[in-house]
C-alpha positions in Angstrom: 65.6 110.3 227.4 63.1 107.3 227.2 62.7 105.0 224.5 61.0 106.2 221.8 57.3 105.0 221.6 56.4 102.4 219.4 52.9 103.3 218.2 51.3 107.3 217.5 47.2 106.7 218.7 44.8 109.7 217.9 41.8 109.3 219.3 38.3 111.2 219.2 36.9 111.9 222.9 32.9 112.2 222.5 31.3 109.2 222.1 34.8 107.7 221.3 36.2 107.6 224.5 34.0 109.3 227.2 30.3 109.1 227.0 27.6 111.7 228.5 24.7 109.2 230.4 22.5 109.8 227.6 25.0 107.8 225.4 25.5 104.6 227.5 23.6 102.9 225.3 23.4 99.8 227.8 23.4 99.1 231.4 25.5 101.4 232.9 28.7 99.2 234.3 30.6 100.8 237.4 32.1 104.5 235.7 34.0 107.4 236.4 33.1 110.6 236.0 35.7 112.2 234.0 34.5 115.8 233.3 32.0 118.3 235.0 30.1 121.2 233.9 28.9 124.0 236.3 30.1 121.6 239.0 27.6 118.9 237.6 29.0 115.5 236.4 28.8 115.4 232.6 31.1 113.1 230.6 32.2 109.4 232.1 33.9 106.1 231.0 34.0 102.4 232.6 36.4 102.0 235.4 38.0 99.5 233.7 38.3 101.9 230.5 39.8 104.5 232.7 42.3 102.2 234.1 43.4 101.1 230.5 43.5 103.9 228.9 46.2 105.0 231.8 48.3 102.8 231.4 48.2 102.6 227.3 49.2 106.8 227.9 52.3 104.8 229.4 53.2 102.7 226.5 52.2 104.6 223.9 52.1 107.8 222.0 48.3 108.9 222.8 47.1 112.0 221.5 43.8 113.1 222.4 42.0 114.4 219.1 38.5 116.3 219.7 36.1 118.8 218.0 36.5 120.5 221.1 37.1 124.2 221.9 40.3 124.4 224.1 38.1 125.6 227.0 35.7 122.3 226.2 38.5 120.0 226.5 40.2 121.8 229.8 37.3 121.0 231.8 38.1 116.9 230.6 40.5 115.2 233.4 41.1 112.4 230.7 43.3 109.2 232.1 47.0 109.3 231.3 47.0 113.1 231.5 48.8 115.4 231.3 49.6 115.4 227.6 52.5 116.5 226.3 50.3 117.5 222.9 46.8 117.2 222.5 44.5 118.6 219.2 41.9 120.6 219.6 39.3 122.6 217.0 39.6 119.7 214.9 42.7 120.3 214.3 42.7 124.3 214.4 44.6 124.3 217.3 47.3 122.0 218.7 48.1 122.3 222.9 51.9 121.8 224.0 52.1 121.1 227.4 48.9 122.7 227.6 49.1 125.9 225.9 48.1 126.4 222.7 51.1 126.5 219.6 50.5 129.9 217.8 53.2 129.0 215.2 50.3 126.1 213.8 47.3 128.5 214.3 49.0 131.0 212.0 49.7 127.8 209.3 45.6 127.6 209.8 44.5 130.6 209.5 46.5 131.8 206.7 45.0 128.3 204.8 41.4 129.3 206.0 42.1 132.8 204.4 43.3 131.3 201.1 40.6 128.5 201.1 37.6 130.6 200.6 35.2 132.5 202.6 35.5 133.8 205.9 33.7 132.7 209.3 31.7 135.6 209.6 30.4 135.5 205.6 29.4 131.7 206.6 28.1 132.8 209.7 26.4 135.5 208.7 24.8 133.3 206.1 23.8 130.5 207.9 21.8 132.7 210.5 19.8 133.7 207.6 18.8 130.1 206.8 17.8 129.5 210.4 15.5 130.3 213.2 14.2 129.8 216.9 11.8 126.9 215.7 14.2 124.6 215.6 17.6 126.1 216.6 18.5 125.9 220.6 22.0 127.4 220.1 24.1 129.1 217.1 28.0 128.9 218.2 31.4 130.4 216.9 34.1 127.7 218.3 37.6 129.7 219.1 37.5 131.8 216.1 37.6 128.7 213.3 34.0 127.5 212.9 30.7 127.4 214.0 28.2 125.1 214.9 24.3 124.6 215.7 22.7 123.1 218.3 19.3 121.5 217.1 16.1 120.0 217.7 16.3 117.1 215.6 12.8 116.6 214.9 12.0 120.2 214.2 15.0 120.2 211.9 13.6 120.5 208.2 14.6 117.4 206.6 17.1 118.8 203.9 18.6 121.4 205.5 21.9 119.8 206.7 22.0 118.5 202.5 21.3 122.5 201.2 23.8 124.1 203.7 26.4 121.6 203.2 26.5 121.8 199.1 26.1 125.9 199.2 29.2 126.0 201.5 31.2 123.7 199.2 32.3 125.9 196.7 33.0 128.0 199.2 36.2 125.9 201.1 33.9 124.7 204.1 31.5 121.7 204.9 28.4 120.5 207.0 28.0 117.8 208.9 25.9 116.6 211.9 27.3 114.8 215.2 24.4 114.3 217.7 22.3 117.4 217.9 25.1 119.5 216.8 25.7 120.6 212.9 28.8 121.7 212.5 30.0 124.3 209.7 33.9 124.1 209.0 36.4 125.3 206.7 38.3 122.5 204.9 41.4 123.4 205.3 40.6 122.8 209.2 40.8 119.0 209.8 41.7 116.6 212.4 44.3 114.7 210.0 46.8 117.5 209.0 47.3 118.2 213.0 47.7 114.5 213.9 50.5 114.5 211.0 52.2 117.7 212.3 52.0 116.2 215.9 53.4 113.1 214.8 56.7 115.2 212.6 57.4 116.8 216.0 57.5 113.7 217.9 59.7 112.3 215.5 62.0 114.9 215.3 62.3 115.5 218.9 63.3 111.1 219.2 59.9 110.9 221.5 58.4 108.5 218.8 59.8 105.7 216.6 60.1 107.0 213.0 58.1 103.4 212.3 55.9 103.8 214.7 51.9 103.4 212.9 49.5 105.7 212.9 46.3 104.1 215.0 43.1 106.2 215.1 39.6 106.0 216.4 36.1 108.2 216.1 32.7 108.0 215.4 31.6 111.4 213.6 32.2 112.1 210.0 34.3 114.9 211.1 36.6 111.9 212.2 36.5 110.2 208.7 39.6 111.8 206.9 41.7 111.1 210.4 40.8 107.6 209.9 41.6 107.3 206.0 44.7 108.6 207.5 46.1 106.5 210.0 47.9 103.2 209.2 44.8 101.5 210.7 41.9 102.9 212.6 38.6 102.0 214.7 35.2 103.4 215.0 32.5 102.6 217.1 29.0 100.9 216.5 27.1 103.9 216.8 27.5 107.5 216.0 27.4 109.3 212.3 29.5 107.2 210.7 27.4 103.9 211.7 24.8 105.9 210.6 26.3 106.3 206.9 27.4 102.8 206.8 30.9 104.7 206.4 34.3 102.2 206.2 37.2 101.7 204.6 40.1 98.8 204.5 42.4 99.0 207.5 39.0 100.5 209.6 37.8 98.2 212.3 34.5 98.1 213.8 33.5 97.5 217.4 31.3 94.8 218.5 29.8 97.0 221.5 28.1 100.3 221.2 27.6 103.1 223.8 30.3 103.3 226.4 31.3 99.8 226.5 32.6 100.6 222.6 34.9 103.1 224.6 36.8 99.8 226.4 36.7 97.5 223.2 38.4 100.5 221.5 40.9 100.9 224.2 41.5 97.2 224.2 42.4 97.0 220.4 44.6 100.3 220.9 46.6 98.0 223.6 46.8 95.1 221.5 48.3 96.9 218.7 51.1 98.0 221.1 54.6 95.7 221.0 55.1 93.7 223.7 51.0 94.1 225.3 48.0 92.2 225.3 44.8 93.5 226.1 42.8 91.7 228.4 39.3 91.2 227.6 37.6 94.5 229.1 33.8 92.7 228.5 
């Protein structure tokens, strides 16, 4: 068996690590497109950022965390692939070799039973709160949560501040990432995976039982993964730049749009024993 890796690194995909052109957010350096939709490019990073991340999948424990339905992240062909675990859902499902882990979907569901109300009494209440005028898409994501997809500046200023505090009580949350709002149960988060993922890599000798916990994302979605890790990252831009969100232990990147993606990469490779980033810029 190899040596046990020295460092567990969750990271956030969108806007994290692979940007849709829209994201850039600077002169676009030389990419690579690293997922399609309907045959049509979609999601890219740096060629450098590609390259880097490959060969950090080689030194370290990388686990690809992400909002994601499991069919959203199959169509990513992220660098370092294939993972041997990867967390989907935000954490309602975990992938082994691919295929989803019913044992931890049960854990979830029987905590999203116990934590309050069901996805069909929040969905059935949010549609009544919504409408055409400003709503492109209303979404159920693999049976755990739902999400919108908005206009932004149709969207009535204090909706996103209503929905979230009526669905409080109720064991779930609202937040916005881009021109999606997502509605999820608390008891579905990206942190409780990461932790399970990290006992099983333990267990199993595949990950030092010292090893930190890095992390990196940009959405508040991502915020209790971060407070969680040993240390974390988030880029210049996204929601939590946006709520002046941080914590000690959580860095801060210098670069924004996809060039944050490299910097981010960079600092993941730097924390690993025995490596030294190169400067990426």
């Amino acid at each position: 068996m190899a040596s046990p890796k020295p460092v567990l690194i969750a990271t956030d995909l969108d806007r994290t690590m692979i940007y849709s052109r829209n994201a850039f957010a600077a002169a676009a350096p030389e990419t690579v497109c690293v997922e399609h939709l309907d045959g049509a490019p979609l999601s890219y990073m740096t060629v450098t950022a590609a390259a880097a991340m490959t060969e950090l999948a080689a030194a370290a424990a990388v686990l690809p965390t992400t909002t994601r339905t499991i069919a959203q992240f199959d169509r990513i062909r992220f660098p370092g692939a294939p993972w041997p675990f990867a967390v989907t859902s935000n954490g309602g499902n975990i992938l082994v070799d691919g295929v989803p882990d019913a044992q931890w979907r049960r854990t979830v569901d029987i905590a999203v039973r116990a934590g309050g109300a069901t996805l069909a009494e929040i969905g059935a209440a949010l549609r009544n709160r919504i409408d055409d005028s400003w709503v492109l898409k209303y979404r159920e994501a693999d049976d755990l949560f739902c999400y919108l997809v908005v206009d932004l500046a149709r969207t009535p200023h204090d909706f996103l501040a209503e929905w979230d505090s009526w669905c409080r009580p109720r064991g779930w949350s609202a937040s916005r990432q881009g021109r999606k709002i997502y509605t999820m149960p608390t008891a579905v988060c990206k942190s409780r995976a990461v932790a399970e993922v990290r006992a099983r890599l333990v267990a199993t000798g595949r990950l030092d039982p010292v090893a930190p916990t890095l992390a990196a994302g940009d959405g508040a979605l991502d915020a209790e993964m971060l407070r969680a890790a040993d240390r974390g990252i988030r880029p210049r831009h996204g929601e939590l730049e946006e709520l002046g969100w941080t914590r000690p232990g959580i860095e801060i990147t210098s670069a924004t749009g996809i060039l944050a993606g490299e910097e981010i990469i960079d600092w993941f490779t730097a924390a690993v024993p025995g490596r030294v980033a190169e400067p990426t810029g």
